[in-house]
Every structure is written in structure tokens, then in C-alpha cells.
C-alpha positions as a printed Julia matrix, in Angstrom:
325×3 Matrix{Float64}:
  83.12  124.82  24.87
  85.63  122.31  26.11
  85.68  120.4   29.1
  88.57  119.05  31.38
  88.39  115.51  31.5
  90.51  112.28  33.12
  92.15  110.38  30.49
  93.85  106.92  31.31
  96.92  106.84  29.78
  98.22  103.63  31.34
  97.13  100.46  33.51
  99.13   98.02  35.7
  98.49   95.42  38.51
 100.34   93.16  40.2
  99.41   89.44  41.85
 101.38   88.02  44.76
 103.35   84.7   43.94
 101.63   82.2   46.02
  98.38   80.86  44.31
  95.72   79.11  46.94
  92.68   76.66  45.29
  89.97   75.54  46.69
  91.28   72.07  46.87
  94.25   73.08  48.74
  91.46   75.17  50.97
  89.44   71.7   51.81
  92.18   70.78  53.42
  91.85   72.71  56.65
  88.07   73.98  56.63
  84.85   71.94  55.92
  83.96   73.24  51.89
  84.42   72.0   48.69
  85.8    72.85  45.15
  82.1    72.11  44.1
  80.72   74.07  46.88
  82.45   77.63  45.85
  82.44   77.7   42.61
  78.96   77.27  42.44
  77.73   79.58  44.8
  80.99   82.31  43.78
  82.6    81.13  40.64
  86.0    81.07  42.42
  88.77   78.98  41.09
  91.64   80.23  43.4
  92.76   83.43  44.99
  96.64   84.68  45.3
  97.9    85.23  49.0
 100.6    87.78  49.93
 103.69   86.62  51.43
 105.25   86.81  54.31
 106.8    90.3   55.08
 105.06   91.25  51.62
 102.47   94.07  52.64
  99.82   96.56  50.85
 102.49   98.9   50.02
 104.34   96.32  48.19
 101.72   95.27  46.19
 100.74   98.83  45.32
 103.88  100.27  44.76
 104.33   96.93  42.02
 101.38   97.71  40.52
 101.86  101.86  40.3
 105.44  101.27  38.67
 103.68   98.92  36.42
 100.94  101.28  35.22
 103.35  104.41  34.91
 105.54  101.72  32.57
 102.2   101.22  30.65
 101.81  104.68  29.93
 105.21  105.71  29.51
 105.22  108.7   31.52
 108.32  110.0   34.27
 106.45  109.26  37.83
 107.92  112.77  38.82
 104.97  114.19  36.28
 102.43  112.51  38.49
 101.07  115.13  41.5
  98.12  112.97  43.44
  97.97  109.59  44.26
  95.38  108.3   45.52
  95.39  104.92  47.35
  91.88  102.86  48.12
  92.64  100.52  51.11
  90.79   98.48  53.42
  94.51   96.72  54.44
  97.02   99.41  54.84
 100.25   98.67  56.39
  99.88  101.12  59.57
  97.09  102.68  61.3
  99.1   105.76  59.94
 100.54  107.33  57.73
  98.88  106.62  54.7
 100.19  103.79  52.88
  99.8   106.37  49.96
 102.52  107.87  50.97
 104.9   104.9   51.51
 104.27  104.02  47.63
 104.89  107.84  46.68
 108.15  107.65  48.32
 109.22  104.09  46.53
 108.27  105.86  43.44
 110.58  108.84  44.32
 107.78  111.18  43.99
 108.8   114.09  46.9
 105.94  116.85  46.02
 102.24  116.45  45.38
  99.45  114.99  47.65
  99.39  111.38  48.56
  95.91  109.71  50.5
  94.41  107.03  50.88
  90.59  106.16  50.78
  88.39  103.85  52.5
  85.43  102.44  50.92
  86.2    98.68  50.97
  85.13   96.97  47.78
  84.05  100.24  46.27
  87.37  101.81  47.06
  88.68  102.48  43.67
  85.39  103.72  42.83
  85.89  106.39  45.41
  89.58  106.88  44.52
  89.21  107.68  41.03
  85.92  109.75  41.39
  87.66  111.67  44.19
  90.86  112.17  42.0
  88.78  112.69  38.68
  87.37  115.91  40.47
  90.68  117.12  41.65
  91.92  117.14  38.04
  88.67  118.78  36.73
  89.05  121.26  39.5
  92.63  122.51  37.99
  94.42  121.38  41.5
  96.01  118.46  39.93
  97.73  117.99  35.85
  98.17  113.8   36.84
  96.68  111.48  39.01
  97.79  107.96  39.77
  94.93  106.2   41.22
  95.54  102.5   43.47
  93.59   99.58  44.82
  95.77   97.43  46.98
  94.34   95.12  49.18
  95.85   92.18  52.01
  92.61   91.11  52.81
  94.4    87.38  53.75
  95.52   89.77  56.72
  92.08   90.05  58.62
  90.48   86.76  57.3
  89.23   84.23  60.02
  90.7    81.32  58.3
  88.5    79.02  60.28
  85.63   80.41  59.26
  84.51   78.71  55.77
  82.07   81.5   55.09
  84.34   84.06  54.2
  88.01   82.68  54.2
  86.99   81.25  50.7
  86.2    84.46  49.29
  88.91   87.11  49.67
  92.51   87.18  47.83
  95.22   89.76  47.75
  96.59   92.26  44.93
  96.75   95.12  43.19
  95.98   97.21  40.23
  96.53  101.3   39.1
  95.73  103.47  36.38
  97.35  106.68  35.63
  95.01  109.66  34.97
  95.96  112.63  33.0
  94.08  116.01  32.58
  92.74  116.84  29.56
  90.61  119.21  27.14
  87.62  117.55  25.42
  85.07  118.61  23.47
  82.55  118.04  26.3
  79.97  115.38  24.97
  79.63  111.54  25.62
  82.04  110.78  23.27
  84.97  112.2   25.05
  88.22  110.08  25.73
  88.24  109.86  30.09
  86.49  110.21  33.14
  82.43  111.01  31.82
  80.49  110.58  35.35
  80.93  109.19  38.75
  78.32  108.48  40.87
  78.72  107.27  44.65
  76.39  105.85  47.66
  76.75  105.23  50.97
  74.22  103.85  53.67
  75.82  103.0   57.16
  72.25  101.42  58.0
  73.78   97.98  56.87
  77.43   97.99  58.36
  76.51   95.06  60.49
  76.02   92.97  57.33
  79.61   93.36  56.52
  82.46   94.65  58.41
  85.62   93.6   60.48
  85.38   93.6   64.23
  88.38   95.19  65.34
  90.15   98.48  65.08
  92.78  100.94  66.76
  89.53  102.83  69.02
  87.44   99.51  69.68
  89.74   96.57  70.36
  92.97   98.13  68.98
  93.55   95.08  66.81
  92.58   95.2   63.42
  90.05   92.51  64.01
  88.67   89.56  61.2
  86.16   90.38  58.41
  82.43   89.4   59.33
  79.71   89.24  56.75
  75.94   88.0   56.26
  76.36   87.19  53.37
  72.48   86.55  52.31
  72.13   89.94  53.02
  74.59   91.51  50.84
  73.59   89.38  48.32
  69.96   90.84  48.47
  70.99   94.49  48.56
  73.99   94.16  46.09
  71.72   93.8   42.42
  69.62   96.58  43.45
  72.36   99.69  44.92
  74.43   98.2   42.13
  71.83   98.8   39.08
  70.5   102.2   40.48
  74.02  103.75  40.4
  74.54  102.3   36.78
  71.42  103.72  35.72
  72.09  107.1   37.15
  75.58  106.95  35.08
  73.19  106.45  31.58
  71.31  109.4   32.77
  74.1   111.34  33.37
  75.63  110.58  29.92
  72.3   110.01  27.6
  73.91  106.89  27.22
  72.0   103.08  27.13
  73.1    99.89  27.96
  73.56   99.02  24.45
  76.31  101.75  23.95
  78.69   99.8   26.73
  81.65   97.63  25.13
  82.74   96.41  28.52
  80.94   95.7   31.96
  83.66   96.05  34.76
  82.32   94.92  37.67
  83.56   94.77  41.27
  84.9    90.92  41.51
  83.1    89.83  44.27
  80.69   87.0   43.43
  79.8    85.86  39.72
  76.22   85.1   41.01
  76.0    88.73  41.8
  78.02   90.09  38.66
  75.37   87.47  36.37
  72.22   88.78  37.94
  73.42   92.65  37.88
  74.18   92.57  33.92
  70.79   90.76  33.48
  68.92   93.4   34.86
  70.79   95.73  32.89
  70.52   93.82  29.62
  74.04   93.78  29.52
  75.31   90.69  27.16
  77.34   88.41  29.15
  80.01   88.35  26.22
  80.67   92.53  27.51
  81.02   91.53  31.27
  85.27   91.66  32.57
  85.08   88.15  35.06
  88.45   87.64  37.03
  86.46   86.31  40.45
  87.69   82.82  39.03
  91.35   83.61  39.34
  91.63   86.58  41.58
  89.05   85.85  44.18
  87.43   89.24  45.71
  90.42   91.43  46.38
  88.13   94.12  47.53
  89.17   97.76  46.38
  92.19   96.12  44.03
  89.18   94.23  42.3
  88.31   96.58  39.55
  91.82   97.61  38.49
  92.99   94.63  38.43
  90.07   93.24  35.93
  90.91   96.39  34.24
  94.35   95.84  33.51
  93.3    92.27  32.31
  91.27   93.06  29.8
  93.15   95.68  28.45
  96.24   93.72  27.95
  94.59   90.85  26.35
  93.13   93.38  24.07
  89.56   93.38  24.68
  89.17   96.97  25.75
  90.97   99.18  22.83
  91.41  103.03  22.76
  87.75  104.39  22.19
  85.52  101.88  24.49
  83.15  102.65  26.6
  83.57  100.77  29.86
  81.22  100.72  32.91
  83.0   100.44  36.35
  80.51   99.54  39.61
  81.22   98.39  43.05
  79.49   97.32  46.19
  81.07   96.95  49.46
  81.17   97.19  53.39
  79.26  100.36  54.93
  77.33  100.0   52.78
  79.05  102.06  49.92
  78.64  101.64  46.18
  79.16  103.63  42.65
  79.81  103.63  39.39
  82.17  105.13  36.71
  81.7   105.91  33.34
  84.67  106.05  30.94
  85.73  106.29  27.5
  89.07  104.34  27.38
């Protein structure tokens, strides 16, 4: 008996011009180079432009992935945007990029789970093309976190960069066993008992301004090894799958400290874990794609892989996603 499953068919991302170190970062807050790359392992982050918003980065990124897979964008019918930074309270930014694509029929959404956006995008979108609703799916994280960063504030300001990064996902029959080509399980978490531990404090009903991001970030720290290892183990258990049949370790690219300890506990070699924190920074929901799309086009996930997605971010929310590539 067959089963309907996601396939990617193509990957793209896209990195705003203007690169920010650390060094340049010393100049106007108290830190140093030594400082965060020791407790984060990041190098430098890339910072939007002026008058160069989430939509631009996403729609970049979604022309770049439907290039990859070398598919007409008029096949695609969802699209599915994980935000944290759209460009207006509403509509969705979703549906600015499905316009700039020329894409007139369809759905177009976006989805908030911070960091664990894209999680939540492409579980939400894997389930509307196993449901029949959908035939293709292009899934987006696209992030301007540089937007609602207290750059005075050394804590966090060091942290955070902007971008983006897509896949396309196409519906498919496959035999139905772990060794299918796609989507093989999502799992997803949520626990507003920690919002205060991360979270921006603005918004349209509070302070109606969108507010700066605030985090303890001890605490996520403490939490993030533990909600991130549960949801990867539920994935094995899901699949009958170990941690010695993964090729590649995505991780959300949030903090190598984090990404170091959570593939220890999971006896994950280090040589399988995606890192991009280094160059990227944590860019949130666009993390995961965008490490995606790396390793892909250098060649170090090939057709037939199986790579582990997981996230962690503000609510709390976390999850993980299996996939053969």
C-alpha cells in the first residue's frame, strides 16, 4: 500500500549584502570577538538593508528554490511563509511573495513559531499535501530580526542576523516505509509556561509597536538540550529509525554550544551536524533552510540522505522533521 509523501525537489536561500562582524560590533557595545564566539560560535551575521524587507528576502529565496528544482511557480498551490518579522501587521507577507512570483490561485499563510517556524511551516504544509488539498507546496523562512533588535543591548544584538531560505515540496506516492524519498514524520511542541524567557515586548494590541526582542538567555539554554532531544527521539520512534541511520544533523542555528551538547546526547558524530551559526548568525525561522540549502549545494546532502531537522524557539515551541532527501 502506498503512501503520499512530501518530496523536496528544490532548495534556495538568499543572504542580504551587508555582512556585520563582531569586530565591527565592539565598536558601539561593550563585547568582544573573543567573547561571542566562545559562548555562540558566531563569526558575523548579514543585516538587511535599508528599504529591503522580509518579503524581499523571501521572495529571493522562493525564486531561487523553484530555479533549483526547475519547476513553473504557477504549478506551486500553498505557500507557506514562517515569520517572526513580516512586513505588515497584515496581510500575510505570504501573500506579497505569491504575488512577486505571479502565483494568482492557491493558498498563501504565514506561520508564527519564531525559531521553530519552518518546522511548523513544513509540518503544516507536509499534511496539506498528504491530505490531497494541495499537489505543491513551497515552504519559507524569512526573517528581519535586525528590525526588533535593541542594538544597545550586548546580550542579544550579537546574536540575531537576517535571511532567507525555501524548499519546494511536491506530492508524491511511496511505498510507505522509512526508506521513502520526503517528508517521514513531524513532530511539534509548544509550552507558553516559558514565554517570559524569550519574547519581544511590543505588538499591535499591547504597545502597538512591534517592540525589541528580550531573552534570558541561561534559561533557554537549560531547556533547549532537553525539548530539543525529546522531539528527536520521538521522530526515531516514529520511523524505527536510530541515530546511527542519520547522514545529516540540521539543527536550528542558534548557538553552537547548544547545537554541540544536543548531538552529544544524541550520539550524533559532529562530522553529520550542518553549522552555519558562524556565518549566518541565528536568523530565527530562516535558520534551517538556509543551512539546508548550504549543505546541499556544497554537496554534502545527496539524493537518498536521511536528514534530521529540529528547532527551539520563543513560546516556547520546538519540533523536529524527518526526511529522506
Amino acid at each position: 500500500m502506498t503512501t503520499t509523501r512530501s518530496v523536496v525537489l528544490g532548495y534556495g536561500a538568499y543572504l542580504p549584502e551587508r555582512i556585520v562582524t563582531n569586530a565591527e560590533l565592539t565598536k558601539t557595545v561593550d563585547t568582544s570577538d573573543e567573547w561571542i564566539v566562545q559562548r555562540t560560535g558566531i563569526r558575523q551575521r548579514h543585516i538587511a538593508a535599508d528599504g529591503e524587507y522580509t518579503s524581499h528576502l523571501g521572495i529571493k529565496a522562493a525564486q531561487a528554490a523553484i530555479a533549483n528544482a526547475g519547476i513553473d511557480a504557477q504549478s506551486i498551490d500553498l505557500i507557506v511563509l514562517a515569520t517572526s518579522t513580516p512586513d505588515n501587521t497584515f496581510p500575510a507577507t505570504a501573500v506579497q511573495i505569491q504575488e512577486a512570483l505571479g502565483i494568482h490561485h492557491g493558498a498563501a499563510f504565514d506561520v508564527q513559531a519564531v525559531c521553530s517556524g519552518f518546522i511548523f511551516a513544513l509540518a503544516t504544509a507536509d499534511n496539506f499535501l498528504k491530505s490531497g488539498a494541495f499537489k505543491r507546496a513551497l515552504v519559507i523562512g524569512a526573517e528581519t530580526f535586525s528590525r526588533i533588535l535593541d542594538w544597545n543591548d550586548r546580550t542579544t544584538c550579537v546574536l540575531f542576523g537576517d535571511g532567507a531560505g525555501a524548499v519546494v515540496l511536491d506530492a508524491q506516492q511511496q511505498p510507505g516505509s522509512s526508506a521513502d524519498r520526503g517528508v517521514l514524520t513531524t513532530h511539534l511542541r509548544s509550552d507558553g509556561r516559558h514565554k517570559d524567557k524569550l519574547f519581544v515586548d511590543g505588538g499591535p494590541s499591547t504597545t502597538q509597536t512591534a517592540g525589541h526582542l528580550r531573552m534570558e538567555g541561561r534559561e533557554v539554554f537549560k531547556h533547549a538540550v532537553g525539548m530539543i532531544t525529546d522531539v528527536i527521539v520521538d521522530a526515531f520512534n516514529a520511523t524505527g529509525t536510530t541515530a546511527d541511520d542519520i547522514d545529516w544533523l540540521v539543527p536550528h542555528q542558534a548557538n553552537k554550544r547548544i547545537i554541540d551538547a544536543s548531538a552529544k546526547k544524541l550520539h550524533i558524530a559532529p562530522e553529520k551536524v550542518v553549522l552555519t551559526v558562524d556565518e549566518h548568525g541565528n536568523t530565527s525561522a530562516a535558520s534551517i533552510p538556509l543551512a539546508l540549502a548550504v549543505a546541499a549545494a556544497d554537496g554534502r546532502i545527496k539524493k537518498g540522505d536521511l536528514v534530521m531537522l529540529e528547532a527551539m524557539g520563543g513560546g516556547f515551541t520546538w519540533g523536529s522533521a524527518l526526511l529522506r532527501w
